[in-house]
PASEBA-1860 file (N, C-alpha, C; in nm, 3 decimals):
! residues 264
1> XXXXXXXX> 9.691/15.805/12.592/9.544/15.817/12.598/9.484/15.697/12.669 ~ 9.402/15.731/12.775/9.338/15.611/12.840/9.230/15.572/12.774 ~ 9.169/15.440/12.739/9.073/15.399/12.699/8.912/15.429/12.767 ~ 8.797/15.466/12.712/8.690/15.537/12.839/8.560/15.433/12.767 ~ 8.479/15.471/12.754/8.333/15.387/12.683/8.333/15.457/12.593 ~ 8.319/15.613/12.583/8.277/15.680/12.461/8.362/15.599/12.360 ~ 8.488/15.595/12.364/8.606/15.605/12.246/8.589/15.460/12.224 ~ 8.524/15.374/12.299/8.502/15.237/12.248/8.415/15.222/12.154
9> XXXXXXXX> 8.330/15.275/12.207/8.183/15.327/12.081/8.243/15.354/11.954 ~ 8.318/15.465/12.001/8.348/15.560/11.861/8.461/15.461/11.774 ~ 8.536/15.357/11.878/8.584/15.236/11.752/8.501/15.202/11.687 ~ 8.415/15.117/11.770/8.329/15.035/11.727/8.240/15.098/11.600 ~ 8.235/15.198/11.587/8.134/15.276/11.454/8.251/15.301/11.341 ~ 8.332/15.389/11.419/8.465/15.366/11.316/8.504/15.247/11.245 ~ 8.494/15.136/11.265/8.569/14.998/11.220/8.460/14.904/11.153 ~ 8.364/14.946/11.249/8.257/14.832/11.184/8.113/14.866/11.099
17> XXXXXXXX> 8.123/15.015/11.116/7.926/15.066/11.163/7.915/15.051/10.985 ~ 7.977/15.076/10.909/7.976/15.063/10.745/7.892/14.938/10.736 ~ 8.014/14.827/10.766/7.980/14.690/10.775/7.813/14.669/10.807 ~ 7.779/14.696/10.894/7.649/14.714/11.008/7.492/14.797/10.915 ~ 7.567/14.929/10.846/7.479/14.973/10.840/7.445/14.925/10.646 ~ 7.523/14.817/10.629/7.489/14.778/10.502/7.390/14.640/10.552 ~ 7.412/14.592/10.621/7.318/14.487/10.621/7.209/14.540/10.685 ~ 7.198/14.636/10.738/7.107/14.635/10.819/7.000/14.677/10.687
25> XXXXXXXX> 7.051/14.750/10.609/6.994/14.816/10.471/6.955/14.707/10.380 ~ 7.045/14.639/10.376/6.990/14.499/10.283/6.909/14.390/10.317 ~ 6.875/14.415/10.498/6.783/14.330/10.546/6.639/14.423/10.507 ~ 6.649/14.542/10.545/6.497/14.601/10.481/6.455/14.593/10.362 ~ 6.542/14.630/10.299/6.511/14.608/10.133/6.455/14.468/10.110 ~ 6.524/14.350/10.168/6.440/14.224/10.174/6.279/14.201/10.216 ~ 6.300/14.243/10.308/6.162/14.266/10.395/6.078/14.335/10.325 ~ 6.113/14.460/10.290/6.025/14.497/10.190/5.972/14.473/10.048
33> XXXXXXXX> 6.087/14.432/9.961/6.050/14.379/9.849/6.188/14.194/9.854 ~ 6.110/14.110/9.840/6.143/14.010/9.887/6.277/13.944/9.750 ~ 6.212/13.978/9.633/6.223/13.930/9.469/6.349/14.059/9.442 ~ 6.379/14.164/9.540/6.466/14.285/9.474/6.621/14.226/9.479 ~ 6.651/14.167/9.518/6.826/14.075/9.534/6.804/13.970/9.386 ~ 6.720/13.994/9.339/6.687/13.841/9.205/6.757/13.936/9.099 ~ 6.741/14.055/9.057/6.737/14.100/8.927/6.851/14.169/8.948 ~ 6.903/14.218/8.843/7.034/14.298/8.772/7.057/14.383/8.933
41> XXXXXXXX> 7.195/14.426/8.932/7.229/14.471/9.047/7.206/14.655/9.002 ~ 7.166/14.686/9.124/7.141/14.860/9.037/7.212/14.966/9.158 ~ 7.209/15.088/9.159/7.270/15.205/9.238/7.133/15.268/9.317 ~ 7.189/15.246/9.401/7.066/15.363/9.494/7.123/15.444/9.494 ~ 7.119/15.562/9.516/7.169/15.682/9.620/7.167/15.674/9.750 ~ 7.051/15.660/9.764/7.009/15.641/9.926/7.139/15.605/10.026 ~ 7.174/15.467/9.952/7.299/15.383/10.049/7.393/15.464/10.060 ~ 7.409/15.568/9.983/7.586/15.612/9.972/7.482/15.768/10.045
49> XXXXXXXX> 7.405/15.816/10.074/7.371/15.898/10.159/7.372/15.880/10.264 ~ 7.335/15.737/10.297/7.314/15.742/10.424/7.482/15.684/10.534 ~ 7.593/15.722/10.439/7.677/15.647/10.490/7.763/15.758/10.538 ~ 7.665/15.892/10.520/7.691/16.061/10.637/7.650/15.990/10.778 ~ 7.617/15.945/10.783/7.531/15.878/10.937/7.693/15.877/11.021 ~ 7.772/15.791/10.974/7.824/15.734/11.072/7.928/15.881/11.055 ~ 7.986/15.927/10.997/8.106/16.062/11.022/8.038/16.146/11.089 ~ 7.857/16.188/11.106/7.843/16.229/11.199/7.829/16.219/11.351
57> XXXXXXXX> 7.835/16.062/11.365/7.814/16.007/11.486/7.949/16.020/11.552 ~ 8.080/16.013/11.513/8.172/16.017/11.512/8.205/16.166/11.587 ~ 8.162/16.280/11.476/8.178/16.385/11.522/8.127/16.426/11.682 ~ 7.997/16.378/11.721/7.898/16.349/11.802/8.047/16.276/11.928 ~ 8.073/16.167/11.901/8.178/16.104/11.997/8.287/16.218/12.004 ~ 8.308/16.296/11.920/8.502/16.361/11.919/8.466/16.484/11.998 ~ 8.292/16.552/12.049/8.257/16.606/12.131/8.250/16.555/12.279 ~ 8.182/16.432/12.237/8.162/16.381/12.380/8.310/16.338/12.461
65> XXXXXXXX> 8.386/16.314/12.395/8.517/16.308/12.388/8.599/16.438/12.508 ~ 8.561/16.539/12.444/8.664/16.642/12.476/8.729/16.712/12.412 ~ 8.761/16.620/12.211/8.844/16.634/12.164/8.815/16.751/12.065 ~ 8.990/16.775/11.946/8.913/16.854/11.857/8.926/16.787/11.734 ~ 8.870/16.846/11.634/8.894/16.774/11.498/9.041/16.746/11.493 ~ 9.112/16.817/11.561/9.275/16.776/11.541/9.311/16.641/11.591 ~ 9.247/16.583/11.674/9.251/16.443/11.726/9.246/16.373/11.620 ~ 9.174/16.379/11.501/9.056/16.288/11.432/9.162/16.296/11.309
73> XXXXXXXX> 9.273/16.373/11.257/9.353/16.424/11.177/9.326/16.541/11.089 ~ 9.221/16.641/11.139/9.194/16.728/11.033/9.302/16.866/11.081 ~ 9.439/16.838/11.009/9.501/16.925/11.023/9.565/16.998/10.854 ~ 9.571/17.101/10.866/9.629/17.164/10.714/9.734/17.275/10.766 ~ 9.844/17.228/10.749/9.971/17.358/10.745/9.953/17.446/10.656 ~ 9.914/17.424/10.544/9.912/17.539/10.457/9.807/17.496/10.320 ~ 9.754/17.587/10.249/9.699/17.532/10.096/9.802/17.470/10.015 ~ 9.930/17.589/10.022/10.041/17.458/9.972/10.081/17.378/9.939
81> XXXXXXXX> 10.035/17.288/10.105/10.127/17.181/10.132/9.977/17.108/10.152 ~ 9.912/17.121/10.157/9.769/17.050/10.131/9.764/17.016/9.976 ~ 9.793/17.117/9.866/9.766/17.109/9.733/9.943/16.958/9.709 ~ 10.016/16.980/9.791/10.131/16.935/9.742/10.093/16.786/9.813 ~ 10.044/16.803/9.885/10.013/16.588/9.963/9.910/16.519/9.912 ~ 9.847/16.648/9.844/9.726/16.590/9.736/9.743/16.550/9.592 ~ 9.874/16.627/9.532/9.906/16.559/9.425/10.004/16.449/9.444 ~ 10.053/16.462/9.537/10.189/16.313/9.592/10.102/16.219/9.574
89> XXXXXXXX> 10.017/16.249/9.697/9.946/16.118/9.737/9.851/16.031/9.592 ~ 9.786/16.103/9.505/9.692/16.093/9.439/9.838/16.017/9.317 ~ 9.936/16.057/9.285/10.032/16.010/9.211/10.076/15.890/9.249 ~ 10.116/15.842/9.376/10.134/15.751/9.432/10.023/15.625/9.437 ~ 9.903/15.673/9.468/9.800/15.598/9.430/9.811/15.508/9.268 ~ 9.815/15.641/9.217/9.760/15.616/9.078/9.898/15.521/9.035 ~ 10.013/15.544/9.066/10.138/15.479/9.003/10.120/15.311/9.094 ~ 10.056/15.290/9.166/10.071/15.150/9.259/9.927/15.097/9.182
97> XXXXXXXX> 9.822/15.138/9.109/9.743/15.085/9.034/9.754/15.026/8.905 ~ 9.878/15.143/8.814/9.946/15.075/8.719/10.074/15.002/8.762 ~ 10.103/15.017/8.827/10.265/14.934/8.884/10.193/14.753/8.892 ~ 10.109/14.740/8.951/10.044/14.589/8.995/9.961/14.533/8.902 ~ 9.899/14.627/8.800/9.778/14.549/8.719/9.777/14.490/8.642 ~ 9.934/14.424/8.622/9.978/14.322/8.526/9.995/14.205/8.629 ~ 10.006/14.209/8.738/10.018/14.081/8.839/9.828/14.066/8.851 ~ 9.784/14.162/8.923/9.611/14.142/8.943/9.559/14.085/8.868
105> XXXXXXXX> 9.577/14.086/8.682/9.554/14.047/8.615/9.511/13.882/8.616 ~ 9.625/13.823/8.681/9.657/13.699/8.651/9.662/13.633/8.815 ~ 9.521/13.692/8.875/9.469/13.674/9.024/9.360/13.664/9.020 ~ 9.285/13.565/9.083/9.135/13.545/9.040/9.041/13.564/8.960 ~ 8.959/13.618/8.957/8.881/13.681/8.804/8.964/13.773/8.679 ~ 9.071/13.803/8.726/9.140/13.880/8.624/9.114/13.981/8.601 ~ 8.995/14.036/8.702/8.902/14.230/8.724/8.826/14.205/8.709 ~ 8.745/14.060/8.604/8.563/14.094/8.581/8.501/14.165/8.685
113> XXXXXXXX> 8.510/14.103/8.806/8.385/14.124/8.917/8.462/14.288/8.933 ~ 8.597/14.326/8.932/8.589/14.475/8.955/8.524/14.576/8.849 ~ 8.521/14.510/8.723/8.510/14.596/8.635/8.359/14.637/8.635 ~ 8.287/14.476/8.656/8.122/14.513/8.650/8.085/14.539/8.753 ~ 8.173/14.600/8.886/8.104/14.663/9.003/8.128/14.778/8.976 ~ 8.254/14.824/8.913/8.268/14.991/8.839/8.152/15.009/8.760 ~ 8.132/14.933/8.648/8.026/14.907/8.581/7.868/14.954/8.592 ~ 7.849/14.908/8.705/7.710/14.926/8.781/7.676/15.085/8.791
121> XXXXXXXX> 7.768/15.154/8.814/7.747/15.282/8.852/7.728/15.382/8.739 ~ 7.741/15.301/8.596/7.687/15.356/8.471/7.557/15.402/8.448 ~ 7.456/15.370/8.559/7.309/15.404/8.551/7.301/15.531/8.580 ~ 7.426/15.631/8.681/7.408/15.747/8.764/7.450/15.850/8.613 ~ 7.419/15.979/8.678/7.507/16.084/8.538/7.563/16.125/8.657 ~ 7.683/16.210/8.555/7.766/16.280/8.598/7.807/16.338/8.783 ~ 7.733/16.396/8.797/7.705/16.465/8.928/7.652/16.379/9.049 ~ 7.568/16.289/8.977/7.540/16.157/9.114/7.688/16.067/9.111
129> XXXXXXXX> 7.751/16.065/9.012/7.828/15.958/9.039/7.972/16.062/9.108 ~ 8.012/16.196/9.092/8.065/16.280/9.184/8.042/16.254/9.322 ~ 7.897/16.278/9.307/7.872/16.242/9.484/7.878/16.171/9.553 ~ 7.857/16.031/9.484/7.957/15.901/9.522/8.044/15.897/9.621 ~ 8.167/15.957/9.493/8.255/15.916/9.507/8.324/16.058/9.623 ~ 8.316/16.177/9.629/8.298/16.234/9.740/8.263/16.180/9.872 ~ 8.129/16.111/9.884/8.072/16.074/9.993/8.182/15.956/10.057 ~ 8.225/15.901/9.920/8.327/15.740/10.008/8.407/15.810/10.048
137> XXXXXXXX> 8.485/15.892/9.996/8.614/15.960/10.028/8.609/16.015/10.161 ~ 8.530/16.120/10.204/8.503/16.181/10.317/8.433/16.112/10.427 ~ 8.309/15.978/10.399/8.271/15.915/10.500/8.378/15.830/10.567 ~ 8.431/15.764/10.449/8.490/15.645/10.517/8.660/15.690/10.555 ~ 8.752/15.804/10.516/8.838/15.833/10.536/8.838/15.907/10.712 ~ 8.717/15.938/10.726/8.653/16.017/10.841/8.675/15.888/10.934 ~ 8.611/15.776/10.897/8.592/15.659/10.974/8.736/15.589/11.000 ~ 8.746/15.564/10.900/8.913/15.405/10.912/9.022/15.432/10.910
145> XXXXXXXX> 9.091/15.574/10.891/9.185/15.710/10.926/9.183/15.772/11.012 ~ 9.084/15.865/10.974/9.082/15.993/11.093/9.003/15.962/11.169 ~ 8.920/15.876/11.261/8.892/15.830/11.373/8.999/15.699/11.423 ~ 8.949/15.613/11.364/8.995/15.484/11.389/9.184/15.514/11.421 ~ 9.244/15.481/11.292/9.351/15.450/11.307/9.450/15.588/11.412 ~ 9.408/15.688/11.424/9.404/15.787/11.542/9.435/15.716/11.641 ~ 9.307/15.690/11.695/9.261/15.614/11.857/9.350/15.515/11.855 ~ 9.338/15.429/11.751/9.414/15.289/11.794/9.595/15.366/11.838
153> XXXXXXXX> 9.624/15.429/11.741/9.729/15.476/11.745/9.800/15.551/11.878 ~ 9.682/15.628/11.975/9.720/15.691/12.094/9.677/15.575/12.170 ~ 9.623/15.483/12.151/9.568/15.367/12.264/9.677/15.256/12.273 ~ 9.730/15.193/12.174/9.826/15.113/12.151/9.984/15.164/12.152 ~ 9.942/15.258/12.075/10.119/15.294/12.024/10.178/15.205/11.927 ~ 10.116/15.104/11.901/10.163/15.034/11.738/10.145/15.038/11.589 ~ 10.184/15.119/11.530/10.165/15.135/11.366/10.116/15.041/11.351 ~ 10.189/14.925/11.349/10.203/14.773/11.254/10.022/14.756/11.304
161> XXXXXXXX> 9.980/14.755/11.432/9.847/14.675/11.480/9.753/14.797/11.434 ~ 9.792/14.944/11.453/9.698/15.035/11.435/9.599/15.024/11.260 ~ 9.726/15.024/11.185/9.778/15.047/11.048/9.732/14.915/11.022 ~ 9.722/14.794/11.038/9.645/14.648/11.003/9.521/14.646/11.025 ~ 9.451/14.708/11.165/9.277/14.708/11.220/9.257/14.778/11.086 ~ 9.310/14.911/11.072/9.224/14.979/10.990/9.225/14.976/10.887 ~ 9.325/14.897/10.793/9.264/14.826/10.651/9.183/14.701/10.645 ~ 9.165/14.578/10.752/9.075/14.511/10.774/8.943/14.564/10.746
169> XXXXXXXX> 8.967/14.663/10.847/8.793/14.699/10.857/8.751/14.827/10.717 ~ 8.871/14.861/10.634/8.839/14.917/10.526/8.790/14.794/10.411 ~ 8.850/14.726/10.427/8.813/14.590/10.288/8.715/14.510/10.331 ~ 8.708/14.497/10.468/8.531/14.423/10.522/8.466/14.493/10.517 ~ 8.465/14.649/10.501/8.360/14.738/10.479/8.325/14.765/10.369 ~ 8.391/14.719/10.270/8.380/14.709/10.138/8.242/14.611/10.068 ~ 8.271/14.488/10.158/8.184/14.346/10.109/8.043/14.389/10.100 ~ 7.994/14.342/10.025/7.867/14.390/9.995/7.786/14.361/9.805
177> XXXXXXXX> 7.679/14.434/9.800/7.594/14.420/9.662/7.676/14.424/9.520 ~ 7.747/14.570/9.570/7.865/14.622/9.471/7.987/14.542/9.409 ~ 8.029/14.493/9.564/8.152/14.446/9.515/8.191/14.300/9.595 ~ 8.198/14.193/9.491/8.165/14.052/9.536/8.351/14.041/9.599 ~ 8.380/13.917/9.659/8.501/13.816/9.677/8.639/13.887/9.652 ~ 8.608/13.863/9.500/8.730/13.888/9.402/8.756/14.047/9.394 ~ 8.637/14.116/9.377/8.645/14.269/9.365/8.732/14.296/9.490 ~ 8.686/14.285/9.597/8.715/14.273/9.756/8.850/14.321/9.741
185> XXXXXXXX> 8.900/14.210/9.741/9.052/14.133/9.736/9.146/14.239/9.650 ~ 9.094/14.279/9.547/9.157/14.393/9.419/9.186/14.522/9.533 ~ 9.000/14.557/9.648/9.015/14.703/9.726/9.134/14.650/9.814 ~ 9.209/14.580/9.875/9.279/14.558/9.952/9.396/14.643/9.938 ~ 9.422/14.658/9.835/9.567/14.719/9.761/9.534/14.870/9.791 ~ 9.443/14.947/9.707/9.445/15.105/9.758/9.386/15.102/9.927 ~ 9.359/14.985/9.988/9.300/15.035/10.113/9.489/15.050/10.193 ~ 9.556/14.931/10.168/9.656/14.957/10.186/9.761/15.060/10.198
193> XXXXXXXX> 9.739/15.111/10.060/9.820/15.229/10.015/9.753/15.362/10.060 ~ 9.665/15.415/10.112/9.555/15.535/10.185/9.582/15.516/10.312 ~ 9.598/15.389/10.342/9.650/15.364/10.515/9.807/15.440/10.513 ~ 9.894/15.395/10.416/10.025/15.394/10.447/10.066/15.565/10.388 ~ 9.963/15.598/10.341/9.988/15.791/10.258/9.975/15.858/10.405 ~ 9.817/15.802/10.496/9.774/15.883/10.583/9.900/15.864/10.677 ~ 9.977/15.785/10.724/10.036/15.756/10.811/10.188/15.860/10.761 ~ 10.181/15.898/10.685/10.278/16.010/10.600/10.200/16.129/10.647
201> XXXXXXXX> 10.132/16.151/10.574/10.084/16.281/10.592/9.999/16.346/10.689 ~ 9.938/16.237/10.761/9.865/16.278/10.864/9.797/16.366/10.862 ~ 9.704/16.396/10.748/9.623/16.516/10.731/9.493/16.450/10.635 ~ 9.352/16.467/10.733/9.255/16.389/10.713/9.203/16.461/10.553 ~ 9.225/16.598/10.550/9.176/16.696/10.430/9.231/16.612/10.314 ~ 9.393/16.614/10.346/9.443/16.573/10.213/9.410/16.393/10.114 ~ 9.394/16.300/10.275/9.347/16.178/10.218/9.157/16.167/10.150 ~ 9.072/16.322/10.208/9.000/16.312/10.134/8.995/16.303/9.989
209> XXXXXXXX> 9.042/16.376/10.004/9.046/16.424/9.844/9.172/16.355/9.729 ~ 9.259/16.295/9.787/9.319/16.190/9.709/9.168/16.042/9.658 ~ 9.153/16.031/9.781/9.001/15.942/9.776/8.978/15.968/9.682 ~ 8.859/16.096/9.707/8.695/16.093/9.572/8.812/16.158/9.448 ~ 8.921/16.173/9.452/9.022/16.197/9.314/8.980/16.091/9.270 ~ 9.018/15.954/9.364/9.071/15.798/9.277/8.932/15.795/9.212 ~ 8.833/15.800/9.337/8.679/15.720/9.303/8.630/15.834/9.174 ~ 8.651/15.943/9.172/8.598/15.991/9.053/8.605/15.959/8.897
217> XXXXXXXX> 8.806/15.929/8.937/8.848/15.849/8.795/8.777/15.753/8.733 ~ 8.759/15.636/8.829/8.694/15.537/8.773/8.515/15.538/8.789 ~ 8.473/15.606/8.814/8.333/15.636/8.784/8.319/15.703/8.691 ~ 8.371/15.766/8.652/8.308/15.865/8.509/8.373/15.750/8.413 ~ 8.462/15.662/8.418/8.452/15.586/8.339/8.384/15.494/8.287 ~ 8.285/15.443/8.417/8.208/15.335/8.448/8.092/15.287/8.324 ~ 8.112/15.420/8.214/7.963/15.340/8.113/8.128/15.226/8.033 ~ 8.253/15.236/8.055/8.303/15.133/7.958/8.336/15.013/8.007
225> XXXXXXXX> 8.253/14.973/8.143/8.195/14.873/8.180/8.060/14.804/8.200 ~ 7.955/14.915/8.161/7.811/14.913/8.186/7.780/14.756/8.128 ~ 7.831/14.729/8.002/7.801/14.607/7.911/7.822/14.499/8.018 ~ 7.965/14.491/8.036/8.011/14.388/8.168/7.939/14.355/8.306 ~ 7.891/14.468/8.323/7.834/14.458/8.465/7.651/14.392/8.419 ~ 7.609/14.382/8.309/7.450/14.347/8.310/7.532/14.232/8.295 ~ 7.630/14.177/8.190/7.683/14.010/8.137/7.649/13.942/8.274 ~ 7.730/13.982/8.385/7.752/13.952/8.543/7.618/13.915/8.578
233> XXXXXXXX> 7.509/14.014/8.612/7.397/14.037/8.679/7.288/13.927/8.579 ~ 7.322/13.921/8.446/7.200/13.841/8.385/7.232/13.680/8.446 ~ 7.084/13.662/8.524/7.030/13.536/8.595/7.177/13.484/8.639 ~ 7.233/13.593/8.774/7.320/13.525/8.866/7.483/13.445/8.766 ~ 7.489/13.480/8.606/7.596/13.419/8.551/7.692/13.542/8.520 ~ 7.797/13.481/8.493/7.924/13.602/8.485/7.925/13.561/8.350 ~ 7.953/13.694/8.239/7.939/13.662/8.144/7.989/13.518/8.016 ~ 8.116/13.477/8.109/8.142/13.385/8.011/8.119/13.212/8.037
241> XXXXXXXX> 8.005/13.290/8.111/7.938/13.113/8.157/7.835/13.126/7.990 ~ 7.760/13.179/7.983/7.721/13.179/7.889/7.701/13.275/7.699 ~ 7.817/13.231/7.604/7.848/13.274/7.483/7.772/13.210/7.385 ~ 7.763/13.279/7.300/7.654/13.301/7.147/7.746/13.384/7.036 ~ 7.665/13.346/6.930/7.734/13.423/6.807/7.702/13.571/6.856 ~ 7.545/13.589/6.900/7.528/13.737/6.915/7.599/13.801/7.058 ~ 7.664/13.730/7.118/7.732/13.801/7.234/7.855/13.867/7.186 ~ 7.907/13.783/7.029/8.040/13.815/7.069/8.086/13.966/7.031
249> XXXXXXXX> 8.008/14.079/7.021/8.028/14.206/6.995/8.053/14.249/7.172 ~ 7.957/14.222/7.206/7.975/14.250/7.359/8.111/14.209/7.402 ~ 8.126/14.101/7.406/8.285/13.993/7.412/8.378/14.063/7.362 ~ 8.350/14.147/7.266/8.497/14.211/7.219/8.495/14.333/7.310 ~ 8.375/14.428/7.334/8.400/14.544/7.364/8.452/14.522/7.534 ~ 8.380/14.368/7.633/8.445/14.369/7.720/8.568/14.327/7.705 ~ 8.662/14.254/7.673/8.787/14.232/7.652/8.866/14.357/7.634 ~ 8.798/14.433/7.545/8.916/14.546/7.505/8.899/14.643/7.674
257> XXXXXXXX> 8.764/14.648/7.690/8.764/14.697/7.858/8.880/14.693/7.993 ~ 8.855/14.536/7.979/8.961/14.517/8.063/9.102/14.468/8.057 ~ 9.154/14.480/7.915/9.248/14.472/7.883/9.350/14.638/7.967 ~ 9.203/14.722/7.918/9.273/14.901/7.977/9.241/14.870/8.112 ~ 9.189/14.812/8.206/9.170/14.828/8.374/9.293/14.737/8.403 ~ 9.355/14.637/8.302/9.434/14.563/8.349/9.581/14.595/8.335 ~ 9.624/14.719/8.234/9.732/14.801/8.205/9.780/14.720/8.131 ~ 9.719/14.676/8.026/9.751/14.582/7.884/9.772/14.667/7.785
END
């Protein structure tokens, strides 16, 4: 595949436009309300709506392109074998989350900052927090898979460089309100492991839906972090900067929290 302008574009949105279209979001929100970055961290919808923008722009390029969705990886041999790369993959996931979370443990925060960014999403019910986790699955698998690591892949011909851009730009696309440093560092691992399934299965359908599988798990869990995630957000301290006799009910129920995120 020769390199043209369109398909540079269509990197460039692929790899970075997440990145891009979060600040650009967190610069208005400033502008508009100046004091809204001061208080408890909360869920829009909005943000995780508007992050259809870029899989359609994409689509928009895979026209201007020439190409078909088959370029991009949306291929399915069968329901089958779609239903069968969806439970592999989603098993594999899930077994490399408990396989490590006794090492993660004993790696920077030890999960706080993951738990109270899971946490956060305790404000949504049921069906908003579905859509979530749908929307990550399909926007960004659209983006740092089935565009990205594609192109790089017919442009280069190197796994190793293809398969590295596009977890970079999955864990820098990560950084943000939600999920601080340490959280970051935790997404590195499934961004890893979604890179190395797709590069198996090569079928954009099936890494959707392993996705909003994972992200669903841990969102409907998210009120048994809700406590954790205000500890975090109250006046910029993580909860165990500041303890009291009356915290320590909270203190127990987060401990026992992340004792289960940590496979204790």
């Amino acid at each position: 595949m020769q390199p043209t302008p369109v398909t540079a574009v269509g990197l460039l949105v692929a790899l970075v436009g997440f990145a891009v279209l979060d600040r650009v979001r967190r610069a208005v929100s400033a502008a508009e309300s100046p004091a809204a970055g001061a208080g408890p961290r909360s869920i829009d919808l909005r943000e995780h709506a508007w992050k259809w923008v870029i899989p359609a722009v994409l689509l928009l390029v895979v026209a201007a392109e020439g190409n078909s969705l088959d370029s991009i990886g949306w291929r399915v041999a069968s329901p089958s074998a779609l239903l069968g790369d969806v439970l592999v993959g989603f098993g594999v996931l899930t077994g490399s989350h408990v396989l490590t979370a006794p090492l993660w443990a004993r790696v920077g925060d030890g999960g706080d900052s993951l738990a109270a960014g899971i946490g956060s999403f305790a404000s949504l019910s049921l069906s908003e927090r579905l859509f979530v986790a749908f929307t990550a699955g399909a926007t960004e698998e659209t983006a740092f898979h089935g565009y990205a690591l594609e192109r790089l892949l017919s442009l280069t011909g190197s796994v190793p460089l293809s398969g590295g851009l596009s977890v970079a730009a999955f864990v820098i696309g990560h950084a943000g309100d939600t999920w601080d440093r340490d959280a970051v560092a935790r997404i590195a691992q499934p961004a890893l492991v979604m890179t190395l399934l797709y590069l198996w299965f090569r079928s954009l359908p099936a890494l959707v839906a392993i996705h909003a599988l994972n992200d669903s798990f841990a969102l409907l869990l998210a009120d048994r972090f809700d406590d954790l995630a205000d500890d975090t957000d109250s006046n910029g301290e993580d909860a165990d900067d500041s303890v009291s006799d009356d915290d320590a009910p909270v203190d127990a129920v987060d401990s026992s929290s992340l004792a289960w995120l940590r496979g204790e």
